[in-house]
C-alpha positions as CSV (number, residue, x, y, z in Angstrom):
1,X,-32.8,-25.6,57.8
2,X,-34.5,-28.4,59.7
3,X,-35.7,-31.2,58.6
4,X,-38.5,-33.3,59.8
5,X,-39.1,-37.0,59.8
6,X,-42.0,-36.4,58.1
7,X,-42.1,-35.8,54.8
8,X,-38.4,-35.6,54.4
9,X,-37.8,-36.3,50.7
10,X,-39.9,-32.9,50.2
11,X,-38.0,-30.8,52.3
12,X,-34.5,-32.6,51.3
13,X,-35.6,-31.4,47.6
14,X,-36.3,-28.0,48.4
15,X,-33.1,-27.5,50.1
16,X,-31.3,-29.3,47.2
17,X,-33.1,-26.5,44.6
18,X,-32.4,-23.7,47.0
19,X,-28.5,-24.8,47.2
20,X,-28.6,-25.2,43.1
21,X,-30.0,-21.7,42.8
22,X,-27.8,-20.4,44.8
23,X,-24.8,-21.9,42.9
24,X,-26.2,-21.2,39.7
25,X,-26.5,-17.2,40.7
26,X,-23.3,-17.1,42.0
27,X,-21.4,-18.7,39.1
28,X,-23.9,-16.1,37.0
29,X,-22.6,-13.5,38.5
30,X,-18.9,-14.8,38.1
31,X,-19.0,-15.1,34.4
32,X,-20.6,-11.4,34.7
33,X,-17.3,-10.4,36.4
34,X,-15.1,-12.1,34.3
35,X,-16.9,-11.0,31.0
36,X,-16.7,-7.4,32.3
37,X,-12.9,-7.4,32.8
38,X,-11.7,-8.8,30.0
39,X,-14.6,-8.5,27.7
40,X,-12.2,-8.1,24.6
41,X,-11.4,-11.7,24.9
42,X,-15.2,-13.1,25.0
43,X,-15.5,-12.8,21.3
44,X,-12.0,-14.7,20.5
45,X,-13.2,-17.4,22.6
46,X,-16.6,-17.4,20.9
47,X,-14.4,-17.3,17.7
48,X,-13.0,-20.4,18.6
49,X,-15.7,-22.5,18.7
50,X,-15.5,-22.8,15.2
51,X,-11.4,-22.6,14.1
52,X,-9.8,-23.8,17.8
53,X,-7.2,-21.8,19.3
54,X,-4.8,-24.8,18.1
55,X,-5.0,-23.5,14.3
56,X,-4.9,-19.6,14.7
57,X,-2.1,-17.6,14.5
58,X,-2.7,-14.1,15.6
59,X,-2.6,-11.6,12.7
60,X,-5.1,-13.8,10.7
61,X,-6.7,-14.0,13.8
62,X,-7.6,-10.6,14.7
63,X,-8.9,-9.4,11.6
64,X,-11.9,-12.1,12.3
65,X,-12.6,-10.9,15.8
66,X,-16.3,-9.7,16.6
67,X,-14.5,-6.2,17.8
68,X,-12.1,-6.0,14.1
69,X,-16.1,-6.8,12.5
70,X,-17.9,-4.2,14.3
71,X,-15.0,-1.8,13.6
72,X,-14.9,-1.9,10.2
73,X,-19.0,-1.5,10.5
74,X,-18.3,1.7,11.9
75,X,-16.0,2.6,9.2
76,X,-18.4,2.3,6.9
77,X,-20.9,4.6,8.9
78,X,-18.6,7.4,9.3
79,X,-17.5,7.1,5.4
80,X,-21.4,7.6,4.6
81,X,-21.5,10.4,6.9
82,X,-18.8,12.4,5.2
83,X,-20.2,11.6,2.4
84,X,-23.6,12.6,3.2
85,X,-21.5,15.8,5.2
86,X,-19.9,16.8,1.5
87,X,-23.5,16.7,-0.2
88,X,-24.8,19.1,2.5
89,X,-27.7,16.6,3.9
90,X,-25.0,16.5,7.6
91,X,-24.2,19.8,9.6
92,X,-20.3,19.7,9.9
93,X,-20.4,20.3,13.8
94,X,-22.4,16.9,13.7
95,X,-20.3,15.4,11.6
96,X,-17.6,16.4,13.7
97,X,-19.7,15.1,17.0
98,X,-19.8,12.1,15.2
99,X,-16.7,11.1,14.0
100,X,-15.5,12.5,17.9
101,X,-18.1,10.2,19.9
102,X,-18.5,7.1,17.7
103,X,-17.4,3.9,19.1
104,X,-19.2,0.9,20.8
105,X,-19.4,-1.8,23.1
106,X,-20.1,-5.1,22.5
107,X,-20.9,-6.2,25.4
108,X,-23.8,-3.6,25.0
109,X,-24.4,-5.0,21.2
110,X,-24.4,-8.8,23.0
111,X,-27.4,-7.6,25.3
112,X,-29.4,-5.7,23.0
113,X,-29.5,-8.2,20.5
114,X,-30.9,-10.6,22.9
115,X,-33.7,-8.5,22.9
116,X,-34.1,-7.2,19.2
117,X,-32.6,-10.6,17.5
118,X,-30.7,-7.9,14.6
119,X,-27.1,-7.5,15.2
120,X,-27.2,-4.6,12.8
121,X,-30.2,-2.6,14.9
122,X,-28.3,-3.6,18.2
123,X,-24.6,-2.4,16.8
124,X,-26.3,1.2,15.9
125,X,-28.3,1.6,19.2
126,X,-24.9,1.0,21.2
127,X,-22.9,3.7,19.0
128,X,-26.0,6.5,19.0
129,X,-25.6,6.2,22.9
130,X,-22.3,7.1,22.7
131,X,-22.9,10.0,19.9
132,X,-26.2,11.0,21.5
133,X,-28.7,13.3,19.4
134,X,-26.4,13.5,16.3
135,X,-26.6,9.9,15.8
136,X,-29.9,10.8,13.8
137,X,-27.7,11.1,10.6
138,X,-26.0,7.7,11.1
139,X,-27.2,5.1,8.6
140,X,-29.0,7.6,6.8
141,X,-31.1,5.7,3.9
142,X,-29.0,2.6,4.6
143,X,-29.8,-0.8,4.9
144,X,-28.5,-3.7,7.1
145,X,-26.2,-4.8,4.4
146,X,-24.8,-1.6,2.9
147,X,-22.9,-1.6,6.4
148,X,-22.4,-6.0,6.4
149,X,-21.3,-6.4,2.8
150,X,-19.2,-3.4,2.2
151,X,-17.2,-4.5,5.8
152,X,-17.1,-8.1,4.6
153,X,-15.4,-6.6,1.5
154,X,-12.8,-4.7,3.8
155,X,-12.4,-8.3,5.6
156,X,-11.9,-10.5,2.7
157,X,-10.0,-7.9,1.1
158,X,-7.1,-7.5,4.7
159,X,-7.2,-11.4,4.6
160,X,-6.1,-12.0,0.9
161,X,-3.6,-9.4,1.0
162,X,-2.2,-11.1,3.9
163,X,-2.4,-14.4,2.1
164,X,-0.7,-12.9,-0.6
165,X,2.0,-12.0,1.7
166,X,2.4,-15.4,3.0
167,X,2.3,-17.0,-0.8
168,X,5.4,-15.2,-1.6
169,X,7.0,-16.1,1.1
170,X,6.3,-19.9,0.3
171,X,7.5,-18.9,-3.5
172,X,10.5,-18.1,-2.2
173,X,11.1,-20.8,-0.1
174,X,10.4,-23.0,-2.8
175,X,12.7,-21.3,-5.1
176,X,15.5,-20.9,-2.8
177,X,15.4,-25.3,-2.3
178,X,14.3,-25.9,-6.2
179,X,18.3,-24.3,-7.1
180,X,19.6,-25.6,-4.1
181,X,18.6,-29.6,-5.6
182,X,18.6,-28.6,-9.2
183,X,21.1,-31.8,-9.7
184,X,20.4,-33.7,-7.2
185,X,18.9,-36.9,-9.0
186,X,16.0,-39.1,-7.6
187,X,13.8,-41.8,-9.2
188,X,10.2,-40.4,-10.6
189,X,7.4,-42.3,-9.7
190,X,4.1,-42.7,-11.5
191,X,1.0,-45.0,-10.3
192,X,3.8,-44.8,-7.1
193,X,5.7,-47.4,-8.8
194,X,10.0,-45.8,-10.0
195,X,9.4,-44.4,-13.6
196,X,12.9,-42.9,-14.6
197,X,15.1,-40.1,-12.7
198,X,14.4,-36.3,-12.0
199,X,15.7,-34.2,-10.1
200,X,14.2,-33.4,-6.5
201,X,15.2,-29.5,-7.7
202,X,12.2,-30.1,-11.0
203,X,10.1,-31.6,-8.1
204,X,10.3,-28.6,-6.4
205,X,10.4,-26.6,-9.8
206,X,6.4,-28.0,-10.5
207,X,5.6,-26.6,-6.5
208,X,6.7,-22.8,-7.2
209,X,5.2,-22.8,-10.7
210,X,2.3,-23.6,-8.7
211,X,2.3,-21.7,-6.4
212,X,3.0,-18.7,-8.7
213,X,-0.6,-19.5,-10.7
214,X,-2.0,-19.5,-6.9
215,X,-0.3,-15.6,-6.8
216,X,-2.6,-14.6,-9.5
217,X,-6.0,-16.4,-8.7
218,X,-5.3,-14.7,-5.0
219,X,-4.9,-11.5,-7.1
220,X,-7.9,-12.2,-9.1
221,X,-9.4,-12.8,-6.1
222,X,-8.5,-9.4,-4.7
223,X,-10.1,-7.9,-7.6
224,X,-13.3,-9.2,-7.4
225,X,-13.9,-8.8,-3.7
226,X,-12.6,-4.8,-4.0
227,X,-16.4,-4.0,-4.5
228,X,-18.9,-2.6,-2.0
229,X,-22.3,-1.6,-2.2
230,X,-24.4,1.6,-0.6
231,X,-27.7,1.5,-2.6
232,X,-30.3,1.2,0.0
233,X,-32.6,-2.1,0.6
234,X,-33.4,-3.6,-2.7
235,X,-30.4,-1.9,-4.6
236,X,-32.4,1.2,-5.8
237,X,-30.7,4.3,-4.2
238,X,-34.6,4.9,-3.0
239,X,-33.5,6.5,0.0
240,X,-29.9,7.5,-1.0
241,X,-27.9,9.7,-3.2
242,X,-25.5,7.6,-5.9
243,X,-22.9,9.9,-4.8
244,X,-23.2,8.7,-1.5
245,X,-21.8,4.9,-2.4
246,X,-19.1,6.5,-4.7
247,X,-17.6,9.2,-1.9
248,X,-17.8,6.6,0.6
249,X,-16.2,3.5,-1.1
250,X,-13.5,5.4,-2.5
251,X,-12.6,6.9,1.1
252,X,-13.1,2.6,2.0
253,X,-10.2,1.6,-1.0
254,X,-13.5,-0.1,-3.1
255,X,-15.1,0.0,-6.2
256,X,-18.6,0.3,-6.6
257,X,-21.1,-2.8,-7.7
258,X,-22.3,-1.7,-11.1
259,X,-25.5,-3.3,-9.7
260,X,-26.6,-5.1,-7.0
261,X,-30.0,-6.2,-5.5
262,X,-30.2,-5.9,-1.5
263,X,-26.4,-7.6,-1.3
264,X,-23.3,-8.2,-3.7
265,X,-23.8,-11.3,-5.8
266,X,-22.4,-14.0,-3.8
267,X,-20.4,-15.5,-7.1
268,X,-18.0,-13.0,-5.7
269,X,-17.4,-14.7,-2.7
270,X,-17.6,-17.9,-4.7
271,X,-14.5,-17.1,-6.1
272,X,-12.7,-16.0,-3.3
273,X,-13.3,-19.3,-1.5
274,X,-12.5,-21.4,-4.7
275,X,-9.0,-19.9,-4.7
276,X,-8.3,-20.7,-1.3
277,X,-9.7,-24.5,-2.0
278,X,-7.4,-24.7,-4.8
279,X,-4.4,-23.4,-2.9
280,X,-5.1,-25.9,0.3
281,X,-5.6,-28.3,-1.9
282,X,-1.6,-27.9,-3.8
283,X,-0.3,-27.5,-0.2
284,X,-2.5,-31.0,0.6
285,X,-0.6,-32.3,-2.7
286,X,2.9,-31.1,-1.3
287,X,2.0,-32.5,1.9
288,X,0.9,-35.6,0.3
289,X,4.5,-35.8,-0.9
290,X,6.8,-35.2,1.7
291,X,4.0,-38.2,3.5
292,X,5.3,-40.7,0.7
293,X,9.2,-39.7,0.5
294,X,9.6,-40.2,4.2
295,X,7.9,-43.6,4.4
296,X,10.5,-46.0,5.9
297,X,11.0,-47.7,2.8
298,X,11.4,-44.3,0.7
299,X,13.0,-42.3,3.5
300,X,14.2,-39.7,1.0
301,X,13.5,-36.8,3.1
302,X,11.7,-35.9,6.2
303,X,9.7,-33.2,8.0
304,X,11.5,-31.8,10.9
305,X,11.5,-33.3,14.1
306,X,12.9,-30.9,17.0
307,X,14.5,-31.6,19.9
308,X,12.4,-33.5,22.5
309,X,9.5,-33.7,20.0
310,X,7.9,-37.5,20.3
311,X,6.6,-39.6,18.0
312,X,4.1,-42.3,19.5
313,X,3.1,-43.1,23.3
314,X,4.3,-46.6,22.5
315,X,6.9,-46.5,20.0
316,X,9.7,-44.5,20.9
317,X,11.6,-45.1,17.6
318,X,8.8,-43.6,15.2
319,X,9.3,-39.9,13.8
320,X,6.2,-39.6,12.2
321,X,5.2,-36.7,10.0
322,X,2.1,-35.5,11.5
323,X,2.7,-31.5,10.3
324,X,2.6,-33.0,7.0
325,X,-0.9,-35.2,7.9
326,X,-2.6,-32.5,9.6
327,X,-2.0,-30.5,6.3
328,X,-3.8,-33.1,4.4
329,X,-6.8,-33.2,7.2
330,X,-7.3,-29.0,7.8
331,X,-7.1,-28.6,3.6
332,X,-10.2,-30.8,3.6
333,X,-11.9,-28.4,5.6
334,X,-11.4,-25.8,3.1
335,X,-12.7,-27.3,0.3
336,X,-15.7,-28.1,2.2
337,X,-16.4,-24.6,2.7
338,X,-16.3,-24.1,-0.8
339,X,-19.5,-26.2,-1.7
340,X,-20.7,-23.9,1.3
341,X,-20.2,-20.9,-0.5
342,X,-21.7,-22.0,-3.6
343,X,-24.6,-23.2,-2.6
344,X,-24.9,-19.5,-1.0
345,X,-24.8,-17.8,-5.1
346,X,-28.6,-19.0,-5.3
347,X,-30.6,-16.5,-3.1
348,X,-34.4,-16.1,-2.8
349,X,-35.6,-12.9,-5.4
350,X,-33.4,-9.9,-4.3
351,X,-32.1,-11.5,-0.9
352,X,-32.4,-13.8,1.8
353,X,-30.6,-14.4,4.3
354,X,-29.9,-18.1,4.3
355,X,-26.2,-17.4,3.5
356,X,-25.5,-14.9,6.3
357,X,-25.0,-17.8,9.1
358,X,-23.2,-20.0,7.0
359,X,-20.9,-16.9,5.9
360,X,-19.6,-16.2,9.6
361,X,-17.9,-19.9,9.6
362,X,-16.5,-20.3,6.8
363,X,-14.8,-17.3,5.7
364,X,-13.0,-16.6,9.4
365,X,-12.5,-20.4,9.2
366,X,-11.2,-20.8,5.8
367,X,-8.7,-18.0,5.7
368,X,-7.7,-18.9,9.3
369,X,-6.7,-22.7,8.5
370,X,-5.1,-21.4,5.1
371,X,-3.2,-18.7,7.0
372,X,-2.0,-21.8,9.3
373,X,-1.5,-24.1,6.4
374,X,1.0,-21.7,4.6
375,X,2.8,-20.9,7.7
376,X,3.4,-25.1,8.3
377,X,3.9,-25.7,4.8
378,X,6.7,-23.1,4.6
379,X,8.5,-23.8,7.9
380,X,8.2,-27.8,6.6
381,X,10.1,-26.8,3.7
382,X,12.8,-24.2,5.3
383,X,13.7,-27.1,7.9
384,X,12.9,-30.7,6.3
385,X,15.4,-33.1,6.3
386,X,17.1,-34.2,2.7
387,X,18.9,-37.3,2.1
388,X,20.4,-37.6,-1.4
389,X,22.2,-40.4,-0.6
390,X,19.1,-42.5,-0.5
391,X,18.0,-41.0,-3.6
392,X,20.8,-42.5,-5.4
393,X,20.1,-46.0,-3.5
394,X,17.1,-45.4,-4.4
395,X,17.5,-45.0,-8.0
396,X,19.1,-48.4,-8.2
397,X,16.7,-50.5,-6.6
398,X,15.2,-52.2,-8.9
399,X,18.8,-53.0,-10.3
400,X,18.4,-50.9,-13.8
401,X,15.0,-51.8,-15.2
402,X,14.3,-47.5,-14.7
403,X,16.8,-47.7,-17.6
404,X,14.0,-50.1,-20.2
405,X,13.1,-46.9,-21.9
406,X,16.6,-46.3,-23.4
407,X,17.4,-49.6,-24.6
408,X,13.8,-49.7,-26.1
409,X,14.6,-46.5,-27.8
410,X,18.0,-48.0,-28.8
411,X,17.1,-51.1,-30.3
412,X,13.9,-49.7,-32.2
413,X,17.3,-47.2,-34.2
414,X,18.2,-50.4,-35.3
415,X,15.8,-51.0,-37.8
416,X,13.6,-53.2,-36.0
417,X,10.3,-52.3,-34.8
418,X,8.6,-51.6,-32.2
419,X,6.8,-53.9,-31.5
420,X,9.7,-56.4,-31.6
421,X,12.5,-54.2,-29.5
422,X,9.4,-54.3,-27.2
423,X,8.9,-57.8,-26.4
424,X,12.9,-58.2,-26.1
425,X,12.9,-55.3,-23.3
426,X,10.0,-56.4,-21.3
427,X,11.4,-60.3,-21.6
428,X,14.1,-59.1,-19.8
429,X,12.7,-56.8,-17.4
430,X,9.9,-59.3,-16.3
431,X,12.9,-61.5,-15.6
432,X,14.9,-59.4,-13.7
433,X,12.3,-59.1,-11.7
434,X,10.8,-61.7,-10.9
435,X,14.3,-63.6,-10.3
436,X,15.8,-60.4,-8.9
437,X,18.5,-59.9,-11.3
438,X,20.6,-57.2,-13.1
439,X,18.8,-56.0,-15.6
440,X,22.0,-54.6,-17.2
441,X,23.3,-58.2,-17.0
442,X,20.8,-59.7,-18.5
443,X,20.7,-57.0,-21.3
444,X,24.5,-57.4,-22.2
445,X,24.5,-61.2,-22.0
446,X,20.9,-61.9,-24.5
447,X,22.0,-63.1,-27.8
448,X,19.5,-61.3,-29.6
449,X,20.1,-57.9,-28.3
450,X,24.0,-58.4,-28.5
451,X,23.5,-58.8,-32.0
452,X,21.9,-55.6,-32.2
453,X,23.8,-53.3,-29.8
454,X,27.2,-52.8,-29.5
455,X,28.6,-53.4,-25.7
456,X,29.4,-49.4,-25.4
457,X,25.1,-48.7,-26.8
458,X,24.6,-50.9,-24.3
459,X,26.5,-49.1,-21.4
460,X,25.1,-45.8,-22.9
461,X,21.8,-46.9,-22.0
462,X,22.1,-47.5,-18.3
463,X,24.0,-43.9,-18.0
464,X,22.6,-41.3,-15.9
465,X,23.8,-38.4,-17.1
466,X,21.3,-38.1,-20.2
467,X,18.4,-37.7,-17.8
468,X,19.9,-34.7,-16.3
469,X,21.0,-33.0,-19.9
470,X,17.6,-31.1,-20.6
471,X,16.8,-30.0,-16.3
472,X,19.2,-26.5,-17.4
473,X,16.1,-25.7,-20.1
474,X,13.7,-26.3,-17.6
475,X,14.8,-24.0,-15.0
476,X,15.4,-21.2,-17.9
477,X,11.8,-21.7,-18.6
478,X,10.2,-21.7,-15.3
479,X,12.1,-19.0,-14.2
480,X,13.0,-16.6,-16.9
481,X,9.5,-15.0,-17.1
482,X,9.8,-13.9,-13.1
483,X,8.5,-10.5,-12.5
C-alpha cells in the first residue's frame, strides 16, 4: 500500500488496523483449530483457572471435568427415560433410539450457550441433535435442576468415596509409624515451651484417632449427599409422576429428598464442605507440627528432601519444609469455601440461583486441594526423616526442670502442703534457670528438701521410665475398638 506525504498519519493508521485485523483473524482461527483437535482438553484448562494444574492430581481431577459433568447430566436423562419407558408414557423403540444416539458435544454446548445464556437448554439442544425426533421424551416434566442437583449428588458422592479411599490410606500410615515410635521418648510441649516427656508414637497415636473421627464425618457426609431430586420446578411433581424420581434414583445409587422446593436444601452441601474444612484443617495441624519439630533448634524430624531437591536461591545449606507450609496455605483455602457454602443454605423463596456460580469453584476446588493435601500429607509421613537421638538431647535441655512435677508430687507425700512443696520447687527451678544450672543438683544439695527426701526419692524423681509406664494402656485403648 502506498503512502502519501500527505496525510500520512491517516493512511499509516489504517494500514496499522488492517495488519491488526488480520492478525487478530488469523490467531481466531488458530485457537479454532486447536480447540477442534483437542477439544477434550479445553475444559481442563478452563478448570484450571480456578485449582492450577500444580495442585491436581488426575483421578480427583477428572471427575470435575466439564465432559465427567455433562456426562453424568446425561445419566440422569436416560435414567428418567427408563423410567418414564417402564410407566408406559416412552415407546421402547425410542427409548431404545435414545439410549443408542445420546451423547454430546461440548464444543456444541460452548456455542449454543453463547446464544441462549442456559447451560441446561444448550446441553439438551446438542444431545436431541444427536437423537433427532425421539429426543421429544427427553426431560420430560423436568426442570433445570432435577438434571444439575441429582448429577452434583453423583459428583460429591465419586469425590467422597475417593476421599474416603485416601483417609484410610493416611490411617494406616499413621498407624504403621504410631507402633513403630511407641517408645521412643520426646519432650511434650505446651504454650511451645518442654512440658514433660511422651512419646513421638502417642503423638502420632492423637493423628490416627483423628483421623479415624474424620472416617466417619466423610461417611456422614456420604450419607447426606446420597439424595437426588426429580420433582419438577418448584418441587410439586406438577408435570411428573413420583414414580419417576424413585425408578430413576435408585437406577442413579440415591435416595430420594423427602421434600425439596426447586433444589436440594443446600445444608446438605453445608455439611459436605464442613467435613472437608475440618479434615484440611487436622492435616494443617499435622503440618503445623512437622513445621515446629524440624526448626533448627528442634530438629527432631524432617520432611523429606530428595535428591537434587533445593532449598533457597541464596542459601544452599537450608532444607526447608515447604510440603509441609504449602499444607498450611492450600487448607486455608478450604475453609474458605466453607463460609461459601453456608452463606449458599439461605436461598430466595423456593430458589435462586445466587449459589449456582459460587458452587462450580468451590466444590471442584475443595475436593481437588483436599485430594492433594492427603496425598502430601501421607507421602510426608511414609518418607520424613526421624531423629530420636535429638529427642533424647532434647529432653535434657533444660537440665531436668521437665522433672518439677515429680519432686512437687514427692515432697507434697510428705506431709507438707502444697503450697509450701511449691515454693521450694519453683525456688529451684527459677534458679536453674536463670543461672543455667542442674536442676537435679540443686534439688539434692537444698537443705530443706534433703530433709524431706531421701537421696534415692530424689533420684526416683528425675527417672524416665515412669513417664513411659501408662503409653501400653493408651495404645490398648486407641486401638482395641478398630473395626
Amino acid at each position: 500500500m502506498s503512502i502519501r506525504k500527505k496525510g500520512t498519519i491517516y493512511l499509516n493508521k489504517e494500514l496499522e488496523n488492517w495488519t491488526l485485523k488480520k492478525i487478530f483473524k488469523a490467531s481466531s482461527q488458530l485457537i479454532d483449530k486447536i480447540k477442534g483437535y483437542c477439544y477434550s482438553c479445553t475444559s481442563f484448562f478452563k478448570r484450571n483457572l480456578q485449582v492450577i494444574e500444580r495442585y491436581t492430581l488426575p483421578a480427583m481431577g477428572a471427575i470435575w471435568t466439564e465432559r465427567n459433568k455433562y456426562q453424568k447430566w446425561l445419566k440422569v436423562e436416560l435414567a428418567v427415560c427408563e423410567a418414564w419407558s417402564e410407566l408406559g408414557e416412552i415407546p421402547p423403540k425410542a427409548l431404545e433410539q435414545i439410549k443408542k444416539k445420546a451423547s454430546f458435544s461440548i464444543k456444541q454446548i460452548e456455542e449454543i450457550e453463547k446464544v441462549v445464556k442456559h447451560d441446561v437448554i444448550a446441553f439438551l439442544t446438542s444431545v436431541a441433535e444427536k437423537v433427532g425426533k425421539d429426543a421429544r421424551y427427553i426431560h420430560l416434566g423436568l426442570t433445570s435442576y432435577d438434571v444439575v442437583d441429582t448429577a452434583l449428588s453423583l459428583l460429591i458422592k465419586e469425590s467422597l468415596e475417593k476421599v474416603q479411599k485416601d483417609l484410610i490410606s493416611l490411617k494406616e500410615t499413621l498407624k504403621t509409624e504410631a507402633i513403630r515410635y511407641k517408645k521412643t521418648a520426646m519432650i511434650g510441649r505446651t504454650h511451645g515451651v518442654h512440658a514433660e516427656p511422651i512419646t513421638f508414637g502417642v503423638k502420632l497415636l492423637i493423628w490416627y484417632e483423628e483421623i479415624r473421627r474424620h472416617l466417619q464425618r466423610i461417611t456422614n457426609a456420604l450419607e447426606v449427599i446420597s439424595y437426588g431430586r426429580i420433582s419438577g420446578s418448584v418441587g410439586t411433581y406438577m408435570h411428573l409422576d413420583p414414580r419417576v424420581e424413585t425408578f430413576a434414583l435408585e437406577k442413579l445409587g440415591l435416595k430420594p429428598a423427602k421434600v425439596s422446593s426447586q433444589i436440594l436444601q443446600r445444608d446438605r452441601h453445608a455439611e459436605v464442605l464442613s467435613a472437608l474444612a475440618l479434615l484440611t484443617s487436622s492435616l494443617d495441624k499435622f503440618a503445623v507440627e512437622i513445621r515446629h519439630l524440624q526448626k533448627t533448634e528442634n530438629l527432631e524430624l524432617e520432611e523429606p528432601f530428595t535428591k537434587g531437591q533445593k532449598g533457597s536461591s541464596s542459601m544452599p545449606h537450608k532444607r526447608n519444609p515447604v510440603r509441609a507450609e504449602r499444607i498450611s496455605g492450600l487448607a486455608r483455602l478450604v475453609r474458605a469455601n466453607l463460609l461459601v457454602a453456608l452463606e449458599n443454605i439461605p436461598l430466595w423463596h423456593e430458589r435462586d440461583i445466587s449459589h449456582s456460580s459460587a458452587e462450580r469453584v468451590i466444590f471442584p476446588d475443595s475436593f481437588i486441594l483436599t485430594d492433594f493435601l492427603l496425598h502430601e500429607t501421607t507421602n510426608i509421613i511414609k518418607n520424613w526423616i526421624v531423629y530420636p537421638e535429638r529427642m533424647k538431647e532434647n529432653i535434657n535441655l533444660t537440665r531436668g526442670l521437665i522433672f518439677s512435677q515429680r519432686v512437687l508430687l514427692a515432697l507434697t507425700k510428705k506431709n507438707i502442703s502444697r503450697e509450701q512443696a511449691y515454693q521450694l520447687v519453683q525456688k529451684n527451678s527459677l534458679k536453674a534457670w536463670n543461672e543455667q544450672l542442674d536442676f537435679k543438683e540443686l534439688i539434692q544439695s537444698n537443705t530443706e528438701i534433703r530433709k524431706i527426701l531421701s537421696q534415692k526419692e530424689i533420684e526416683d524423681c528425675f527417672s524416665l521410665e515412669p513417664y513411659l509406664e501408662k503409653i501400653d494402656y493408651i495404645y490398648e485403648k486407641v486401638l482395641s475398638d478398630e473395626d
